[in-house]
C-alpha positions in Angstrom: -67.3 19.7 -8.7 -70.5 19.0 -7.1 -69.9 21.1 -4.4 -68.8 23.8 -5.9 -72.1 23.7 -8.5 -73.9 23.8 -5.5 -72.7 26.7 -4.1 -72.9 28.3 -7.3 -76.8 27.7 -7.4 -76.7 29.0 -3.7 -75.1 32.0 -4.9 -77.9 32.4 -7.7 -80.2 32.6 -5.4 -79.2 35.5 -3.1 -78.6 37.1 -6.5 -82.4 36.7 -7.0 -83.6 37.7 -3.9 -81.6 41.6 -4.4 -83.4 41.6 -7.9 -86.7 40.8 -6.7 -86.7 43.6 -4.3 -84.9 45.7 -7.1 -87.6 45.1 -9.5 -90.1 46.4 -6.9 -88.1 49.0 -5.7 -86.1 50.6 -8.0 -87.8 49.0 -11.1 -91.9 49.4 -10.8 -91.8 52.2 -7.4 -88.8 54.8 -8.3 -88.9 54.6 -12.1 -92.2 53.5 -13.6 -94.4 54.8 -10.4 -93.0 57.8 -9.8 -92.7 58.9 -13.4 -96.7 58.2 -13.5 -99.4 61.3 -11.8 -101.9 58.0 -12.2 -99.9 55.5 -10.2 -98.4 58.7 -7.2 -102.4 60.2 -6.7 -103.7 59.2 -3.4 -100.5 58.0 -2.2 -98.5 60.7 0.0 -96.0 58.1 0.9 -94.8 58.4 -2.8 -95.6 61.3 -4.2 -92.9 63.2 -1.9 -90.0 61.8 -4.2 -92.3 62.5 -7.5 -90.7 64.6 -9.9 -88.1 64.5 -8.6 -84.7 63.9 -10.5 -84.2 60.4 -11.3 -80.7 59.8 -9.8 -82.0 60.7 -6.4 -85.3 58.4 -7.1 -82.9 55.1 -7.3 -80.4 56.6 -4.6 -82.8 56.6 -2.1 -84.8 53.8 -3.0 -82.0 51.6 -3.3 -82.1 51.7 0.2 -85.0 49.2 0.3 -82.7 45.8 -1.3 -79.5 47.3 0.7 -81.5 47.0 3.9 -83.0 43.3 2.5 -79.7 42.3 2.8 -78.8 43.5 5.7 -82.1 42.4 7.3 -81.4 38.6 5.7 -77.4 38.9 7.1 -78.4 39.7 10.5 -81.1 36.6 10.7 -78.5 34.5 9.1 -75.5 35.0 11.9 -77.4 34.8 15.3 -78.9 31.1 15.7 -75.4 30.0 15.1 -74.3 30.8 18.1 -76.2 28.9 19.9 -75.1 25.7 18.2 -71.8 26.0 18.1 -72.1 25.6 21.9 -72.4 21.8 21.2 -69.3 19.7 19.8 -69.2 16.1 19.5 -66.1 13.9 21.1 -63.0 14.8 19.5 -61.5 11.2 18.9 -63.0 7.8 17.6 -65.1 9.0 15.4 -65.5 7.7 12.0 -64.3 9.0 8.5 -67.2 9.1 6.9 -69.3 11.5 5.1 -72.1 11.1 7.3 -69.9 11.3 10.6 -69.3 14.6 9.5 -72.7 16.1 10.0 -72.4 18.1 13.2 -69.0 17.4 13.7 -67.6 20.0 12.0 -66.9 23.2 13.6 -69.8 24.7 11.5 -69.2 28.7 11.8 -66.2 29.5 10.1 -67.2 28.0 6.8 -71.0 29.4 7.2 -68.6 32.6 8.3 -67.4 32.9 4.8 -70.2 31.5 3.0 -72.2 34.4 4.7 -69.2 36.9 3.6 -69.2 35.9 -0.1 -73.0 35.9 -0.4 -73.1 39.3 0.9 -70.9 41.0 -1.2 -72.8 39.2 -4.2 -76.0 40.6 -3.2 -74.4 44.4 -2.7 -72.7 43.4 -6.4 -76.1 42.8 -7.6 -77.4 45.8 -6.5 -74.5 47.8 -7.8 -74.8 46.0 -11.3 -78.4 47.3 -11.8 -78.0 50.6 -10.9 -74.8 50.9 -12.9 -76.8 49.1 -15.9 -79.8 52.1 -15.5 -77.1 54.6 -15.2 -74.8 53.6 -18.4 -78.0 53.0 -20.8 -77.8 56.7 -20.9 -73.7 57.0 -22.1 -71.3 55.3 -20.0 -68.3 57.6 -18.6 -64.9 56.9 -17.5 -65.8 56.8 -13.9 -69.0 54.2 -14.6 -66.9 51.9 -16.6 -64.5 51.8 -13.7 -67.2 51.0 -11.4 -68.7 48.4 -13.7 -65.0 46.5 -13.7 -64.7 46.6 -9.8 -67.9 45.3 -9.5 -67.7 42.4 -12.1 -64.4 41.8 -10.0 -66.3 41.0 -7.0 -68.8 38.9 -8.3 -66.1 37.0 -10.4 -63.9 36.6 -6.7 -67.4 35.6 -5.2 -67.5 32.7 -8.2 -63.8 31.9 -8.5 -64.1 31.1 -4.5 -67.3 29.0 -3.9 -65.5 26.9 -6.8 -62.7 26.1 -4.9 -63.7 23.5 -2.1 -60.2 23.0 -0.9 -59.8 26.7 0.1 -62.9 27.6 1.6 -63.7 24.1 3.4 -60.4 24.5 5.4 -60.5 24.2 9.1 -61.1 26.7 12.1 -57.1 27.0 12.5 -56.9 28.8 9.3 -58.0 32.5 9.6 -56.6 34.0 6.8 -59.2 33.4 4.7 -61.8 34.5 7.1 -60.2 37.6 6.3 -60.1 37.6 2.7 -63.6 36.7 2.8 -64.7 39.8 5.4 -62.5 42.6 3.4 -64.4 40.9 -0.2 -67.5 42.0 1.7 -66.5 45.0 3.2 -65.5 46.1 -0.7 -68.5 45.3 -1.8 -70.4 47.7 0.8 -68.1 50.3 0.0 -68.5 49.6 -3.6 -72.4 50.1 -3.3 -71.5 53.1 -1.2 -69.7 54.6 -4.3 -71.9 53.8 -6.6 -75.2 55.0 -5.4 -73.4 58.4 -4.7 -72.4 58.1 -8.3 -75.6 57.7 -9.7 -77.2 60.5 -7.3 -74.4 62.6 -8.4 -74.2 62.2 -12.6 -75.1 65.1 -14.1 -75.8 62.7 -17.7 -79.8 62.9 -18.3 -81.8 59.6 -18.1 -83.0 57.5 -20.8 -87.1 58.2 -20.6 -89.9 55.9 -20.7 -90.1 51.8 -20.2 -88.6 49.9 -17.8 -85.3 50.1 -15.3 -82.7 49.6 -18.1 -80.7 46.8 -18.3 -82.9 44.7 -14.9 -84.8 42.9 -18.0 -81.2 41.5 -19.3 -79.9 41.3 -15.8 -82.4 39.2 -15.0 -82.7 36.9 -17.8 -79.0 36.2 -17.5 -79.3 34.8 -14.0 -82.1 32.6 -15.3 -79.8 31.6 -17.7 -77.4 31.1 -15.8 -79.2 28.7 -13.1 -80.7 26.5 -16.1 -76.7 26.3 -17.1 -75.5 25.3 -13.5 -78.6 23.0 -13.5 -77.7 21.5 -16.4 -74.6 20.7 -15.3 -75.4 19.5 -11.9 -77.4 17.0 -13.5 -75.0 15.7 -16.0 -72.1 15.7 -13.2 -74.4 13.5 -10.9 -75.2 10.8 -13.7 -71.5 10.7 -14.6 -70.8 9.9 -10.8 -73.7 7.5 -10.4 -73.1 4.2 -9.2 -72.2 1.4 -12.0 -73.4 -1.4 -10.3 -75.8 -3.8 -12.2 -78.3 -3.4 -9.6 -78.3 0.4 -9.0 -81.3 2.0 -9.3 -81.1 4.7 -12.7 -81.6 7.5 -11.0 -79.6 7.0 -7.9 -77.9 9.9 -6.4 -79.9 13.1 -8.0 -81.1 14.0 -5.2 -79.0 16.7 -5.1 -80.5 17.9 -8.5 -84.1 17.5 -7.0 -83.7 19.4 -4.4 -81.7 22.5 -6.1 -83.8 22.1 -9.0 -86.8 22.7 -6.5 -85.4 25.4 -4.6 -85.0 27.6 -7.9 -88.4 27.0 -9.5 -89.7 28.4 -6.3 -87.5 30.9 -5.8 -88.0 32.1 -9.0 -91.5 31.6 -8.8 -92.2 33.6 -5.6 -90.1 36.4 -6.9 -92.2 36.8 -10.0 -95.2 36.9 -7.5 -93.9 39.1 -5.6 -93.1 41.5 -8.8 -96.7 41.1 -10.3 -98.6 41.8 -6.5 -97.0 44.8 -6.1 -97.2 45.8 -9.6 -100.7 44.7 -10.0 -101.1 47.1 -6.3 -99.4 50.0 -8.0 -101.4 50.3 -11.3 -105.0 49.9 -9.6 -106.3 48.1 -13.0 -105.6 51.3 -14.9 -104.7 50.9 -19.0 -100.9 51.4 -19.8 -101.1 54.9 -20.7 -102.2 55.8 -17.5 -100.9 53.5 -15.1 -97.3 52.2 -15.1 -95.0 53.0 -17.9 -94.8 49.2 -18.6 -96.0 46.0 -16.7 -93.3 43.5 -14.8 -90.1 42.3 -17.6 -91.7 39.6 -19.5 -88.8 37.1 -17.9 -91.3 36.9 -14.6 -94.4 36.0 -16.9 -92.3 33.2 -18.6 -91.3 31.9 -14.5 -94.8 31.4 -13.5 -95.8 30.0 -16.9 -93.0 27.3 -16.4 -93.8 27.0 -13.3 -97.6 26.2 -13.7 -96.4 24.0 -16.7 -93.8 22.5 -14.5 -96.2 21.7 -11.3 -98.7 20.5 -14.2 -96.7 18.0 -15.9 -95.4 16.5 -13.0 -99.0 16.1 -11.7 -100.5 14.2 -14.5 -97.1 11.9 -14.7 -97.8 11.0 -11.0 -100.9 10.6 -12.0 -100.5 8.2 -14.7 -97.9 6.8 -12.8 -100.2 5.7 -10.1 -103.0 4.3 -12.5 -100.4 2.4 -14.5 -98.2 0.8 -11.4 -101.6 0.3 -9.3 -102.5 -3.0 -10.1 -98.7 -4.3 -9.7 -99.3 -2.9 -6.0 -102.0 -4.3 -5.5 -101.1 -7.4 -6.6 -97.6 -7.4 -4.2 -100.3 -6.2 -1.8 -102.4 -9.1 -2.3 -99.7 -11.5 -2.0 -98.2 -9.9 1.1 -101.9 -9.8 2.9 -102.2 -13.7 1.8 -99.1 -14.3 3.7 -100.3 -12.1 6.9 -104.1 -13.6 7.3 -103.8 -17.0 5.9 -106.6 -18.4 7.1 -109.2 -14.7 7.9 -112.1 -15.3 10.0 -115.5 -14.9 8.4 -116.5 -11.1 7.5 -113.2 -10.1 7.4 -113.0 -9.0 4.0 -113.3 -5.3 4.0 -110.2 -4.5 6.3 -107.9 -7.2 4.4 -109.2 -4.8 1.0 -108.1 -1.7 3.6 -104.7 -3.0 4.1 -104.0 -4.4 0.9 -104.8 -0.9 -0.4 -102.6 0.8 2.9 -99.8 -1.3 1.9 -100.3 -0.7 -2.4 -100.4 3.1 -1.5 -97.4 3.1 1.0 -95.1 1.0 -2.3 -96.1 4.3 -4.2 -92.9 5.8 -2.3 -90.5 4.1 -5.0 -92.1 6.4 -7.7 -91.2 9.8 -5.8 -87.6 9.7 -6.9 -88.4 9.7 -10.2 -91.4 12.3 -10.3 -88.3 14.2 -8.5 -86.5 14.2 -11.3 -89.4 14.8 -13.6 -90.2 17.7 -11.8 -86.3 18.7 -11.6 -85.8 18.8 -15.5 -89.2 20.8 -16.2 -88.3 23.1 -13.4 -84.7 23.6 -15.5 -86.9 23.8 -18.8 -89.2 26.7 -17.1 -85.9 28.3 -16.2 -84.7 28.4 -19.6 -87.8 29.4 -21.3 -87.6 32.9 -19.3 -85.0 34.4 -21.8 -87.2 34.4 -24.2 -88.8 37.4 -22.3 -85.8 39.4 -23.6 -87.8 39.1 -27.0 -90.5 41.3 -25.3 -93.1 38.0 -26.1 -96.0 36.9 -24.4 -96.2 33.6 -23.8 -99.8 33.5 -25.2 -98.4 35.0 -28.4 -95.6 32.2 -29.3 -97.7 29.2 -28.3 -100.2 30.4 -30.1 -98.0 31.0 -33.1 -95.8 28.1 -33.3 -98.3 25.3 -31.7 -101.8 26.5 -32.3 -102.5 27.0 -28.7 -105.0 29.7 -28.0 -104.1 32.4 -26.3 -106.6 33.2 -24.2 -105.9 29.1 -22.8 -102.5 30.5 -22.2 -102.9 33.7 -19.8 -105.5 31.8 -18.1 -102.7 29.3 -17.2 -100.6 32.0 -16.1 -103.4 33.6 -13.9 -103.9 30.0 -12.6 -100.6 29.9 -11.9 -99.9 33.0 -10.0 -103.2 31.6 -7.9 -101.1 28.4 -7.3 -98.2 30.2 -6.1 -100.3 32.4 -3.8 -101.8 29.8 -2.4 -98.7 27.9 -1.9 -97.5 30.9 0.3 -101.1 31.6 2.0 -100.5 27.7 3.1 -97.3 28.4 4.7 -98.4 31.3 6.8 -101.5 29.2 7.9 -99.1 26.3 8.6 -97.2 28.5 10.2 -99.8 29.4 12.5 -101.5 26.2 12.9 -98.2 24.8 14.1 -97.9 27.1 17.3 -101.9 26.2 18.0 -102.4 22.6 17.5 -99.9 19.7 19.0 -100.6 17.6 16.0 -99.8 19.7 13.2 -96.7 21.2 14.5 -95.6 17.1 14.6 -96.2 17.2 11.3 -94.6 20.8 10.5 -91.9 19.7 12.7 -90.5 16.7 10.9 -91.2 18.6 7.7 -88.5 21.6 9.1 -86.3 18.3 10.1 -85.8 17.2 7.0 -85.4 20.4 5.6 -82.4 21.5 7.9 -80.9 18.1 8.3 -77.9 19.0 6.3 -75.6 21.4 7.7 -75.1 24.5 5.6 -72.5 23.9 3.7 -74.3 25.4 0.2 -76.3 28.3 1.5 -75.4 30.1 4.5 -78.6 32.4 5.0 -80.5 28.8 5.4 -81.7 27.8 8.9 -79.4 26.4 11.4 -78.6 22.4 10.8 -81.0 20.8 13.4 -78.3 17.7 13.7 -75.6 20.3 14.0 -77.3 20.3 17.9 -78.6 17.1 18.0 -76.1 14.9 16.9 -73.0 16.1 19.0 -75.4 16.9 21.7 -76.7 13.2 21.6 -73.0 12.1 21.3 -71.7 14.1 24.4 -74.6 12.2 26.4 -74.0 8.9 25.6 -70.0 8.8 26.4 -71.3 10.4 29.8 -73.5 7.4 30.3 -71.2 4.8 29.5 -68.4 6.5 31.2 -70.4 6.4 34.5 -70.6 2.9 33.8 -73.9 2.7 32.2 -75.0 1.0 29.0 -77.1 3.3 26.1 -79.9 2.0 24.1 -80.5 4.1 21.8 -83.7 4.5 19.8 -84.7 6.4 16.9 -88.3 6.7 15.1 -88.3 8.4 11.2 -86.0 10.6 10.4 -84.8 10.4 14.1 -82.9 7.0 13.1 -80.8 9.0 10.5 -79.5 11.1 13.5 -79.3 8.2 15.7 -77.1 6.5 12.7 -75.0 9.5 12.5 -74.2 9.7 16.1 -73.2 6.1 16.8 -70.6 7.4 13.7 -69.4 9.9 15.9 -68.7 7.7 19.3 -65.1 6.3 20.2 -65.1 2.8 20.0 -65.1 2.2 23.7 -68.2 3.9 24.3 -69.5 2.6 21.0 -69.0 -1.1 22.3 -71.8 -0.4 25.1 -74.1 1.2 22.8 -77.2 -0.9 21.1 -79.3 0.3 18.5 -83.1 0.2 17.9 -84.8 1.5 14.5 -88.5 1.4 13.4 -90.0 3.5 10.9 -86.6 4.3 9.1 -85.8 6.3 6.1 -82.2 5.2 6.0 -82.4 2.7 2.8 -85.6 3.5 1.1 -85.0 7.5 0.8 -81.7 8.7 2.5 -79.6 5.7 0.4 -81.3 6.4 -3.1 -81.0 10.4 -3.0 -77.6 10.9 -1.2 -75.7 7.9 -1.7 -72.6 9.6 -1.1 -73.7 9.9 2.5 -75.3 6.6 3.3 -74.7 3.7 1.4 -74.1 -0.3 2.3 -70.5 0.6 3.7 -71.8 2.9 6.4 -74.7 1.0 7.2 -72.1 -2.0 7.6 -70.0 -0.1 9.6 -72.9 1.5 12.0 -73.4 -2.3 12.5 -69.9 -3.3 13.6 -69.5 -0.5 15.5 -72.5 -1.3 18.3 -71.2 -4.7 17.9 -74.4 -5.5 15.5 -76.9 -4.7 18.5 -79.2 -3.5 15.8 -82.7 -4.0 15.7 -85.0 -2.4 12.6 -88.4 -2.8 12.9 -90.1 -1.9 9.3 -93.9 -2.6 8.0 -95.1 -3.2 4.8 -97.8 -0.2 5.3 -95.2 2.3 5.7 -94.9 5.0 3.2 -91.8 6.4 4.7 -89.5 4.1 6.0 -88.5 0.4 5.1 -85.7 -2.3 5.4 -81.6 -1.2 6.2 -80.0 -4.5 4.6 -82.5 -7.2 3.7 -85.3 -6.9 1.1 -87.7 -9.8 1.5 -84.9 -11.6 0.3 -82.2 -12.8 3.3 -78.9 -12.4 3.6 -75.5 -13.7 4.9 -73.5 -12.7 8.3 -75.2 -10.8 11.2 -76.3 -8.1 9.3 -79.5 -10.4 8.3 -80.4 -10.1 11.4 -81.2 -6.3 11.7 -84.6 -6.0 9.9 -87.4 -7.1 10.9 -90.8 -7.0 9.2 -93.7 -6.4 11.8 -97.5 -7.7 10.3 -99.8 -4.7 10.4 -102.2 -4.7 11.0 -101.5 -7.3 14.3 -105.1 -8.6 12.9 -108.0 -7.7 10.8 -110.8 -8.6 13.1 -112.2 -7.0 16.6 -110.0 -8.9 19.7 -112.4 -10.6 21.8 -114.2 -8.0 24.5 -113.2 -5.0 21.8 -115.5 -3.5 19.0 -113.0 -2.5 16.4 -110.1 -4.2 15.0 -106.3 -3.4 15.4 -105.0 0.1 13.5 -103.4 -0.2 10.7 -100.0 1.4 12.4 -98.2 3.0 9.0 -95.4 5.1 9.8 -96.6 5.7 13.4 -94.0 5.1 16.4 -94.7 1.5 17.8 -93.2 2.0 21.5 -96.4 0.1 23.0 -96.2 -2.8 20.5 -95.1 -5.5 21.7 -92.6 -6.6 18.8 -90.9 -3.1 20.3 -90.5 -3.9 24.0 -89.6 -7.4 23.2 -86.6 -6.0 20.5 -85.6 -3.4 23.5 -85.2 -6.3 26.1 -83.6 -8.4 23.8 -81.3 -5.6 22.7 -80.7 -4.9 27.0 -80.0 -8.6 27.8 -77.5 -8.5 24.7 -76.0 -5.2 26.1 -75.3 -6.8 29.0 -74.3 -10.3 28.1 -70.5 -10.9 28.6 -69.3 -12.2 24.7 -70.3 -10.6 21.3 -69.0 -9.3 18.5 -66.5 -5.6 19.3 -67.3 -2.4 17.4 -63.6 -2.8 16.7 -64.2 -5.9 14.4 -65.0 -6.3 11.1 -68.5 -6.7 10.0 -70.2 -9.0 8.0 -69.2 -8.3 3.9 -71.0 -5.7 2.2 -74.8 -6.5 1.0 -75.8 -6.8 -2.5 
């Protein structure tokens, strides 16, 4: 069920991407532009389809979205490649969730994930010009197109809801096949019905805008608050009953769709309103366009503000209200470092009491998550009441006494904000091929962000563990089958793949493997938004698999990662011997001969420290000492 409402939300947003490229091409260039003398003067790149009949207008411009989608289908299907060159051993591995990323043979499913989202997005262009051309009288041969197409945006639906069909393996072609001819219909369909609205010889409905994109549009929004909605109330239903499970454990799921529509939306309104606010060149209705950008787009970037804004201020109040409970954790924690601090050593124990208060902040960005997920879903909703042709100015104003003029200046704001937030990508962008230390930071950034595989959206980037993983796996049982033992290390989000790899190793190469940690998301973030990949039976059976030749080295200063199995608290069997807490900083004053005291370390790597090279030779000599504990054997019960 999850799956399949996560594909669904996939699907919703190739759907947008057609419409926001239909509302600036078909909606505010071939029909409101080129029905305007205004908005065509100066500009001979229009003005040699102005006045001309409308069917040909839309036929030719509906080029534009047809070749977006060939120009996102192309980009989608030729990094693959390149990673299906690397497959992980085929035997030994475990059965678990997490084994599975980068084990799986990745391009048939993306295959017809690809197929099914292409044929949406030729449906979605086909439903809006078959909307504009049956506003006018629908025919025999219309009404006919209308069903075929509903047909394949109903097969698209009825398929990305059935996991057991479309997940099947690499053996099983036939529907590869289904999936290709789906999409080779849809072409053929948009084919058809382009020609069909070049050729009707019914005259057009004059004046406003495209009809039907407004409803078109609003539906989808609709539609994603709906799947949103029930995302949400899936993943609480399936949350984890323990006593001591955190409330919101296992949204991240939610989060992250939730995030990935609010922008979406919110860039496509942006782009709507640039290029309609380009084509009217400031000029008053009358003269300039026939009628600004559907009132659904001034509603997205009003809920979006309001959705960014609200989740600011509850972050904010958030950190004013938990601050001095940090602080005082902090306190106690820097008492325990520096029990007895040399004289004048006050201001850097105030520095890393407040390092080590920010870096506890962490625990509050799960919920601010979901905060931020359920106004994004609100935002969503409010859009349908565009179909009402209101401003948003006008109903606040109305029904909550909140001026107007407060109102469009939010929505300005806004569309500032979402410039911006696009600006800083470009920059980023750019900054990341120029400066070493950026792209570190952009890099792990575009780690996280392709970590899964692309099991939900097929036109996102490549999984980076779908390379990684299996490459790293392929390595390591050449090393131990030349006789060779593997330590294997992993910083950040670099433990996660590190984690998933020793998954993915036969026992015997497994049982000459040891495993070093530091800086690790695995627990603190990974276990509280995807619980159904990492959880204490995994991280168990990691353990008992390199034979508990574990080391995690964690710091109280750390914003990102933390402890795998042992809060402060200790616990039973071997797996209480994995974490271990490293002071930082090592001291608070200036060693003798140096004029500055230690760094305070954070999530930086730690391969100088000494606490490191003393875990790595104590993980070698236990490598190569002659009894312990078999990956084959059980591990130590689960943790609380």
């Amino acid at each position: 069920m999850i799956r399949s409402l996560c594909r669904l939300l996939a699907l919703t947003l190739t759907v947008l991407y057609v419409l926001a490229v239909v509302g600036v091409a078909l909606d505010l260039v071939a029909w409101k532009c080129m029905a305007s003398p205004h908005c065509l003067a100066g500009r001979g790149w229009l003005s040699w389809l102005g006045g001309r009949p409308v069917g040909l207008r839309l036929a030719v411009l509906a080029l534009v979205p047809a070749a977006a989608v060939g120009l996102l289908w192309r980009a989608s299907t030729r990094p693959g490649r390149v990673f299906d060159a690397f497959r992980a051993p085929e035997a030994g591995g475990s059965g678990h969730r997490l084994a599975a990323v980068g084990q799986w043979d990745a391009e048939p499913l993306v295959g017809r994930l690809r197929s099914i989202h292409v044929a949406a997005a030729f449906a979605a262009l086909d439903v809006a010009l078959l909307a504009a051309r049956v506003s006018s009288g629908a025919s025999a041969g219309g009404i006919a197109l209308a069903f075929v197409t509903g047909a394949v945006l109903a097969t698209c639906a009825v398929l990305l809801c059935a996991p057991p069909l479309i997940d099947r393996g690499t053996a099983d072609r036939r529907l590869d096949r289904i999936t290709s001819m789906l999409r080779t219909v849809a072409i053929v369909l948009t084919i058809v019905v382009t020609a069909y609205v070049l050729a009707s010889p019914a005259p057009w409905r004059e004046g406003g805008g495209l009809p039907g994109y407004d409803p078109i549009l609003t539906s989808l929004f609709a539609a994603q608050t709906v799947l949103l909605a029930a995302l949400g109330a899936v993943l609480l239903w399936c949350r984890s009953r323990r006593a001591d499970a955190a409330p919101l454990l296992g949204l991240g799921a939610l989060a992250v769709a939730a995030a990935a529509i609010s922008l979406a939306v919110a860039y496509s309104a942006e782009l709507v309103y640039w290029v309609a606010d380009f084509l009217d060149r400031d000029a008053p209705t009358a003269a300039g366009l026939a009628a600004g950008p559907p009132r659904a787009y001034t509603w997205a970037i009003f809920g979006f503000f309001r959705a960014v804004l609200i989740t600011l201020v509850v972050a904010g109040l958030a950190a004013l209200i938990s601050r001095p409970g940090r602080l005082r954790a902090a306190a106690a924690i820097v008492a325990r470092d520096y029990p007895d601090p040399p004289q004048g050593a006050g201001p850097r124990l105030r520095q890393v009491q407040k390092a080590i208060a920010r870096s506890r902040f962490t625990e509050s960005l799960v919920p601010l998550a979901v905060v931020y997920a359920c106004l994004a879903a609100i935002g969503t909703a409010t859009t349908t009441i565009g179909l009402l042709e209101l401003h948003p100015g006008d109903v606040l104003e109305r029904y909550a006494g909140v001026p107007a003029g407060l109102v469009t200046f939010a929505i300005a704001f806004g569309s500032w904000v979402i410039a911006a937030v696009i600006l800083s990508l470009v920059i980023g962008g750019i900054f990341a091929y120029r400066t070493v230390e950026f792209r570190r930071h952009v890099g792990v950034i575009w780690d996280l962000g392709t970590f899964w595989p692309r099991a939900a959206h097929p036109f996102a980037p490549p999984c980076y563990a779908e390379r990684a993983v299996p490459e790293l796996a392929r390595r390591i049982t050449y090393l131990v089958g030349h006789g060779k033992a593997v330590l294997l290390t992993g910083h950040s989000y670099g433990s996660v793949l590190a984690a998933a790899t020793v998954l993915q190793l036969p026992p015997q190469v497994s049982s000459r493997v040891a495993l070093l940690t530091y800086g690790s998301p695995l627990r603190r973030l990974y276990a509280r938004l995807f619980p159904a990949y990492i959880d204490d039976e995994v991280l168990h059976e990691i353990g008992g698999r390199v034979g508990w030749r574990w080391v995690n080295l964690w710091r109280d200063t750390d914003s990102v990662g933390g402890w795998v199995f042992s809060a402060p608290v200790s616990l039973g069997g071997a797996a209480s011997t994995v974490d271990r807490r490293l002071r930082d900083p090592t001291d608070v004053v200036a060693p003798p001969g140096d004029s500055v005291p230690p760094p305070i370390q954070g999530h930086r790597p730690c391969e100088s420290d000494q606490p490191f090279t003393g875990a790595v030779r104590e993980l070698v000599d236990r490598l190569h000492a002659p009894t312990g504990p078999g990956p084959g054997r059980a591990g130590p019960p689960a943790g609380p």
